[in-house]
Every structure is written in structure tokens, then in C-alpha cells.
DRENKOLVEX-187845 format. One record per residue (C-alpha): x, y, z. Coordinates in pm, whole numbers, plus 50000, padded with zeros to 5 digits. Example, Ala and Ser with C-alpha at 12.3 -4.5 7.8 and 13.67 -1.06 7.14 Angstrom:
2
+-------+-------+-------+
|     X |     Y |     Z |
+-------+-------+-------+
| 51230 | 49550 | 50780 |
| 51367 | 49894 | 50714 |
+-------+-------+-------+
//
This chain:
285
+-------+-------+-------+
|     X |     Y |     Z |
+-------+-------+-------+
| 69100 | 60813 | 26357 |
| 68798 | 60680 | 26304 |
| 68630 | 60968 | 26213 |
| 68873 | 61003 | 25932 |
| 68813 | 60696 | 25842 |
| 68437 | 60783 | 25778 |
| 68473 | 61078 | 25619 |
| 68730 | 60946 | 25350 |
| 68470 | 60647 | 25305 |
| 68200 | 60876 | 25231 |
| 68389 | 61152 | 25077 |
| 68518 | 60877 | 24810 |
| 68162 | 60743 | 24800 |
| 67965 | 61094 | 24751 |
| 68256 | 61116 | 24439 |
| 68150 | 60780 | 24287 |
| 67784 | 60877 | 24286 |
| 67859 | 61183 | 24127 |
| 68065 | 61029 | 23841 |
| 67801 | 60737 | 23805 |
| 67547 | 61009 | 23738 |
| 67678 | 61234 | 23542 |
| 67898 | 60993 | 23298 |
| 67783 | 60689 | 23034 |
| 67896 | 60399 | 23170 |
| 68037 | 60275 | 22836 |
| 68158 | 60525 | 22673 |
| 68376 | 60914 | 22743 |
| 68186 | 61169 | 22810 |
| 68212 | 61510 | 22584 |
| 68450 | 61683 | 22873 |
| 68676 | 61348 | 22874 |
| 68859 | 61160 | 22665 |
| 68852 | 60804 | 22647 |
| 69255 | 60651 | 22772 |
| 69093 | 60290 | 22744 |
| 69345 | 60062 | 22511 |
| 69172 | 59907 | 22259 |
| 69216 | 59547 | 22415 |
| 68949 | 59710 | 22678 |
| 68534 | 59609 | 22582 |
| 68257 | 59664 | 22790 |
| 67971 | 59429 | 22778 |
| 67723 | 59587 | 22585 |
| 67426 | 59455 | 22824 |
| 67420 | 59474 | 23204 |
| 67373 | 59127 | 23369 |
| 67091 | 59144 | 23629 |
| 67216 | 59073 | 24030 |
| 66960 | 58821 | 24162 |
| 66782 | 58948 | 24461 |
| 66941 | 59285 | 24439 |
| 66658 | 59372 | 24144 |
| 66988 | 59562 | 23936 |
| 67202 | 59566 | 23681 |
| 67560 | 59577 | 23697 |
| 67813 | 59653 | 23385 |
| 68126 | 59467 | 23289 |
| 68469 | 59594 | 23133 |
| 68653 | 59328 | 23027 |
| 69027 | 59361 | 22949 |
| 69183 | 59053 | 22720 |
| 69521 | 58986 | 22669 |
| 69749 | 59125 | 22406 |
| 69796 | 58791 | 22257 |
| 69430 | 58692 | 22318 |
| 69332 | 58712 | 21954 |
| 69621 | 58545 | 21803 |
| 69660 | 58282 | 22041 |
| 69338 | 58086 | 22032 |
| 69449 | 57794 | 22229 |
| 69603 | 57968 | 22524 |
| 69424 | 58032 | 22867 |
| 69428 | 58288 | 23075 |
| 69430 | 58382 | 23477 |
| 69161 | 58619 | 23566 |
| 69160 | 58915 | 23821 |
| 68777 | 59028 | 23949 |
| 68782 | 59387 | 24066 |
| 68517 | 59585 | 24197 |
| 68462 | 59980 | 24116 |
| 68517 | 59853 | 23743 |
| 68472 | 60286 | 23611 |
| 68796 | 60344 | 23760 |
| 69012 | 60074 | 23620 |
| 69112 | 60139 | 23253 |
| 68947 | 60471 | 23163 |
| 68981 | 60848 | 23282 |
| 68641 | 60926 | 23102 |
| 68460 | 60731 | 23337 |
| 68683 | 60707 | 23708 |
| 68625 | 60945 | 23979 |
| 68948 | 61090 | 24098 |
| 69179 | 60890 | 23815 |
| 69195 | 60561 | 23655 |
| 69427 | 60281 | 23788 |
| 69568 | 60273 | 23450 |
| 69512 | 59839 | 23464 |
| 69488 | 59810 | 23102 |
| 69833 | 60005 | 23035 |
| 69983 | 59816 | 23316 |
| 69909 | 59446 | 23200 |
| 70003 | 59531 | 22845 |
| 70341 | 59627 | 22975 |
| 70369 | 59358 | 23224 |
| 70295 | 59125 | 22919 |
| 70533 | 59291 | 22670 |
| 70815 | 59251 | 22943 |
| 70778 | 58936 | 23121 |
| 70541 | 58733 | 22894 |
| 70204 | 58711 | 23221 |
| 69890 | 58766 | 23061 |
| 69560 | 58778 | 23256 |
| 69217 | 58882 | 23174 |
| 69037 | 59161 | 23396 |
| 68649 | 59166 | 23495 |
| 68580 | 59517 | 23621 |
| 68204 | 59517 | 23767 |
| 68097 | 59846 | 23822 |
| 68013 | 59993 | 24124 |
| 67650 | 60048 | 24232 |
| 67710 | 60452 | 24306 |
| 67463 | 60570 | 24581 |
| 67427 | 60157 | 24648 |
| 67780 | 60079 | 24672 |
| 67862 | 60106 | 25036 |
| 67580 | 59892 | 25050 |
| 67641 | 59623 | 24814 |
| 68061 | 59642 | 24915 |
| 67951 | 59557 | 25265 |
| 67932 | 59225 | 25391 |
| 67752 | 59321 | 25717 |
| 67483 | 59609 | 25816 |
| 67609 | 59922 | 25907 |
| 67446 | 60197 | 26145 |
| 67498 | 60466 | 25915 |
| 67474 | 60316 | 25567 |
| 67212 | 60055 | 25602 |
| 67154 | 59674 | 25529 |
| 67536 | 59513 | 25400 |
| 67464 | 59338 | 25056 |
| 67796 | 59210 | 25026 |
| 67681 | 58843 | 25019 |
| 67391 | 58872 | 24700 |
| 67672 | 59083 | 24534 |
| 67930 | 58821 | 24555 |
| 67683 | 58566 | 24527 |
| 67678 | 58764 | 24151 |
| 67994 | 58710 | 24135 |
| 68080 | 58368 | 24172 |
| 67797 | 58256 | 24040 |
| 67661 | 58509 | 23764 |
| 67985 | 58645 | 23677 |
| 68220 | 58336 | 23652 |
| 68027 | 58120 | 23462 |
| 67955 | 58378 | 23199 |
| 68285 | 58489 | 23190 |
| 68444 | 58107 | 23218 |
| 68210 | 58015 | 22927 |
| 68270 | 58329 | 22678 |
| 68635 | 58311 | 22709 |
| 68928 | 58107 | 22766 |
| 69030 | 58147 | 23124 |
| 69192 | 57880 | 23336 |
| 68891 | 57830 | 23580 |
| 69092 | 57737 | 23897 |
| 69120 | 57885 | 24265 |
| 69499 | 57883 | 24145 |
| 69461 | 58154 | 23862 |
| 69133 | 58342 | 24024 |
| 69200 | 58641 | 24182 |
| 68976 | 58930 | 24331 |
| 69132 | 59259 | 24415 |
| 68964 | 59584 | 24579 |
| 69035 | 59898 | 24749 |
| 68843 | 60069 | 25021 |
| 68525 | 59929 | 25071 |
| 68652 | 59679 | 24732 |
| 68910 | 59545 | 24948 |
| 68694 | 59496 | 25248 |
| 68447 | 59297 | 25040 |
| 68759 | 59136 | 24848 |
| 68872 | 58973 | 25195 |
| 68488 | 58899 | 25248 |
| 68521 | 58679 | 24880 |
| 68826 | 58527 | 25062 |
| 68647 | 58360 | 25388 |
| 68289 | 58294 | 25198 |
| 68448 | 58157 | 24850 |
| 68800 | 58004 | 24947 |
| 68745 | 57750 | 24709 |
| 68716 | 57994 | 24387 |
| 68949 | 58233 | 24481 |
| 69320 | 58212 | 24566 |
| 69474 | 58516 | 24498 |
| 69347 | 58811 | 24642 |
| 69463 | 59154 | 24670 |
| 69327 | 59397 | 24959 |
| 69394 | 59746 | 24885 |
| 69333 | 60033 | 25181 |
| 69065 | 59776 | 25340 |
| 68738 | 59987 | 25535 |
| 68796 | 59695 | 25824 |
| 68640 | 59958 | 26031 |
| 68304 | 59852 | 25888 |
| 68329 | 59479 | 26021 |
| 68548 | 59446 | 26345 |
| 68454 | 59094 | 26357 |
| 68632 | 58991 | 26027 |
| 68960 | 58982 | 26273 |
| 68800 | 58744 | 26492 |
| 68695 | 58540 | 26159 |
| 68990 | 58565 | 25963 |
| 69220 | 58409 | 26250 |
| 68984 | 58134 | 26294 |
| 68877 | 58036 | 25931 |
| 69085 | 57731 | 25802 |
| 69249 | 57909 | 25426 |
| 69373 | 57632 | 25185 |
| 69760 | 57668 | 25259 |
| 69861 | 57793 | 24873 |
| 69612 | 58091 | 24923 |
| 69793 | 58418 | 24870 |
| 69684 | 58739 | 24994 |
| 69859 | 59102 | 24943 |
| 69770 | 59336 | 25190 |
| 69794 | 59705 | 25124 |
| 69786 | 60036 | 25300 |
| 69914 | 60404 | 25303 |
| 70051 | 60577 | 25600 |
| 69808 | 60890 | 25563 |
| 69510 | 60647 | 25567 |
| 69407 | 60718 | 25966 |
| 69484 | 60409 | 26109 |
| 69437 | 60145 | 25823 |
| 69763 | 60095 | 25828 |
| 69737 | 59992 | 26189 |
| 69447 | 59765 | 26144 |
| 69622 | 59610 | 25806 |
| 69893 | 59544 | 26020 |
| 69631 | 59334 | 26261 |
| 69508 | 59171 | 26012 |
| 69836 | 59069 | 25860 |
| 69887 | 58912 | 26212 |
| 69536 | 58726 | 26247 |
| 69589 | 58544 | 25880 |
| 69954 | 58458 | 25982 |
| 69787 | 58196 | 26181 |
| 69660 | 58074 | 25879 |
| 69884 | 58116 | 25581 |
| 70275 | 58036 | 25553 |
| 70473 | 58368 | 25542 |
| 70537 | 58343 | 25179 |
| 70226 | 58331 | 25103 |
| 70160 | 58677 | 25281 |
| 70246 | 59014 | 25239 |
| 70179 | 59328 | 25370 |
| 70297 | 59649 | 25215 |
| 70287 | 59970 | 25376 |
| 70358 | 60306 | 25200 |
| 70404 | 60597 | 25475 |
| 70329 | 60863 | 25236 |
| 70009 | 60754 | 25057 |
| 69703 | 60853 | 25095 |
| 69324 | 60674 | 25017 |
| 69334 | 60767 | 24665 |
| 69320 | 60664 | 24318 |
| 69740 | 60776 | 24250 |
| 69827 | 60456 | 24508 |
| 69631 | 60204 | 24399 |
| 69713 | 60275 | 24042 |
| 70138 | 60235 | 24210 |
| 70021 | 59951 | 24354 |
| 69869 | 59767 | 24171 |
| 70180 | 59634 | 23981 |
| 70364 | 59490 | 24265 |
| 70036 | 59326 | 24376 |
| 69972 | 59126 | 24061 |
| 70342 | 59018 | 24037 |
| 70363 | 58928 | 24378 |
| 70012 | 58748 | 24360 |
| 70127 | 58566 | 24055 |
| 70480 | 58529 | 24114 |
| 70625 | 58727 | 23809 |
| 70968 | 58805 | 23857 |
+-------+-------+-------+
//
């Protein structure tokens, strides 16, 4: 099980280093057209990650009414592996189709959020999506690259638009290695974020964050969505542990685990997923 664990891991990372290399980061390339909506803008420069010595792009999705409604705030979602959120032209293996998702979530129930995708490092993002060091993969950066987060990221994005700042309307949201370093944001930053979705975690990578999570005091209104497929090796298994260790932490209804038997670690079930997370995490009916 493990094994399988690895090889999806690096099988899905080998992919992103591929598509990082071979595609403009802002734009389709000439074998792919764009699907981004037109509510979708990446930042045209790349903010540098203190003590990291890179850059890192952001795609930021506003809300349909953003323009026309200049005294409303909005929630905001952080999610990692930003190339695969709103546009084919630029995801490995499929878009999660975010952008088409909130516009009809909006259109139907009236929720708006803005969405910071951060790009993914490519050959550096096991590295900078793990909070510890790994045997195989080298030193764990997690902690300068949500360091960038919180406190390169927010600020800027806090300042430039209208958000509503609060660990009530910030959420972070990941899969694979993004939702290992997404439950990371939840023990090291409980304070900014209090929504977070976990999609597929790689707990595998950081055994110890079981021992942590059932021993690290969570404000009580925290909600976390926890997510795995059935053809995932034994994520499933250790989502189901996990769900377990933060029940000693959080009220019921402010946890969930959801387990699809069928899915596999892939691009096609996050994009499903990602719907019921974000009205669960925000209560939309």
C-alpha cells in the first residue's frame, strides 16, 4: 500500500514537472485552448518566497458580481497547484473546473468567494508541499512556503481586494501533497484559517501529524472536510484515522469525512469534489 502510495505521489509529481516545463504559466499553449472564464486573471508578476530564493505565480478568480458590487466583501479559498484549477491549457491531467463551479454556485445560491491559486513549484513541489524532510525527496519546505502564504500572500491579496479578512471566511484547500500541507496550514496558522478542505492527503509523508493533530487545541468553529477515494491505496484508511484523531478536537458538525469507493488520485475527483467541499465548508444549502 505504501508503495502505491509512492508511486502515485511521484507519478503525479513527474506529470506536474512536465506541464510546468513545457507550458506558459499565464497563458494556453498553441496545442491547448484556454477554458479559463473571463472572471479568471493571473498576476502578471510573480511574488518572490522569502528564503526559498523563487517566484511563485498567482491566478486569481473574482466573483461574478465583483465588479458591480463595489461595496461587498468576499470569503477567500487559498489552493495550492494553482495550473490545475481554472484552465485545461495549463493543468496536468485536467483542470478542477473552480472557476465554472463558483460561477454556478453563485448564479444558484447567491455564495461568492474569491480564489488564490499559487502555483506549484514543479520539480520543487514535493519539497515546498512538505512540512517535514523526507528520505527520498529531500529537505520539507512546507513552513517558508506557508510562511508565503500567510504572510506574503494575504496581505497582498487582503489589500488589493475586498475580502473579509477573518479565520471565519479563510479557507485553504489541497489535494495530495496540497492537502497534506493544507492540514499543515491548519495546526501552524489556526488563527488565519478556519475552513479547510483536505483532498486525497499524502499523510504517509508525516506519520506524526496523527500524533499532532489529536493533541493540538483547534478553535471549536474550525471546519475541516476530509476527502478520499477508495482506489487511493490506503488513504482512505489513514483519512479515516485522521477523521478520528481531530474528533477529539472538533464537534461532529464541524467535521466531515467523505469517502468515494470508486475514485481514484486524480484530477476527475477533485474537480467532483470540490463542490460539496465548499458548500459544506461554507454552509450553502
Amino acid at each position: 500500500m505504501k508503495r502505491r502510495r509512492l508511486l502515485q505521489d511521484t507519478t503525479r509529481m513527474l506529470g506536474l514537472v512536465l506541464a510546468g516545463l513545457t507550458a506558459d504559466p499565464g497563458r494556453a499553449t498553441d496545442a491547448k485552448v484556454t477554458t479559463a472564464q473571463p472572471n479568471v486573471h493571473v498576476l502578471q508578476h510573480p511574488l518572490d518566497i522569502p528564503g526559498l530564493g523563487r517566484q511563485r505565480l498567482l491566478r486569481i478568480y473574482l466573483p461574478p458580481s465583483y465588479a458591480g458590487a463595489p461595496d461587498r466583501r468576499y470569503p477567500v479559498i487559498y489552493m495550492h497547484d494553482g495550473q490545475n484549477l481554472f484552465d485545461a491549457a495549463t493543468a496536468y491531467a485536467g483542470e478542477w473546473a473552480v472557476d465554472e463551479t463558483l460561477n454556478a454556485i453563485a448564479a444558484s445560491t447567491g455564495f461568492e468567494a474569491i480564489v488564490v491559486g499559487i502555483d506549484n513549484g514543479a520539480e520543487k513541489r514535493m519539497n515546498e508541499l512538505s512540512p517535514v524532510d523526507h528520505p527520498r525527496f529531500g529537505k520539507g519546505e512546507g513552513a517558508l512556503y506557508l510562511a508565503f502564504i500567510v504572510h506574503t500572500v494575504k496581505p497582498l491579496v487582503d489589500q488589493r481586494w475586498r475580502t473579509l479578512p477573518g479565520r471565519a471566511s479563510t479557507a485553504i484547500m489541497g489535494s495530495s501533497m496540497g492537502g497534506l500541507i493544507s492540514h499543515a496550514a491548519l495546526n501552524t496558522y489556526p488563527g488565519v484559517f478556519g475552513r479547510v478542505g483536505i483532498f486525497s492527503p499524502s499523510y504517509w509523508v508525516m506519520p506524526a501529524l496523527f500524533e499532532q493533530a489529536a493533541a493540538l487545541a483547534l478553535p471549536a468553529d474550525t471546519r475541516v472536510y476530509l476527502y478520499a477515494g477508495g482506489r487511493e491505496g490506503d488513504t482512505d484508511a489513514l483519512a479515516k484515522r485522521m477523521q478520528a484523531a481531530l474528533s477529539r478536537q472538533l464537534p461532529a458538525h464541524n467535521l466531515r469525512l467523505h469517502v468515494v469507493p470508486a475514485n481514484e488520485h486524480n484530477e476527475a475527483a477533485w474537480r467532483a469534489e470540490f463542490e460539496p467541499a465548499v458548500r459544506w465548508l461554507f454552509d450553502i444549502a
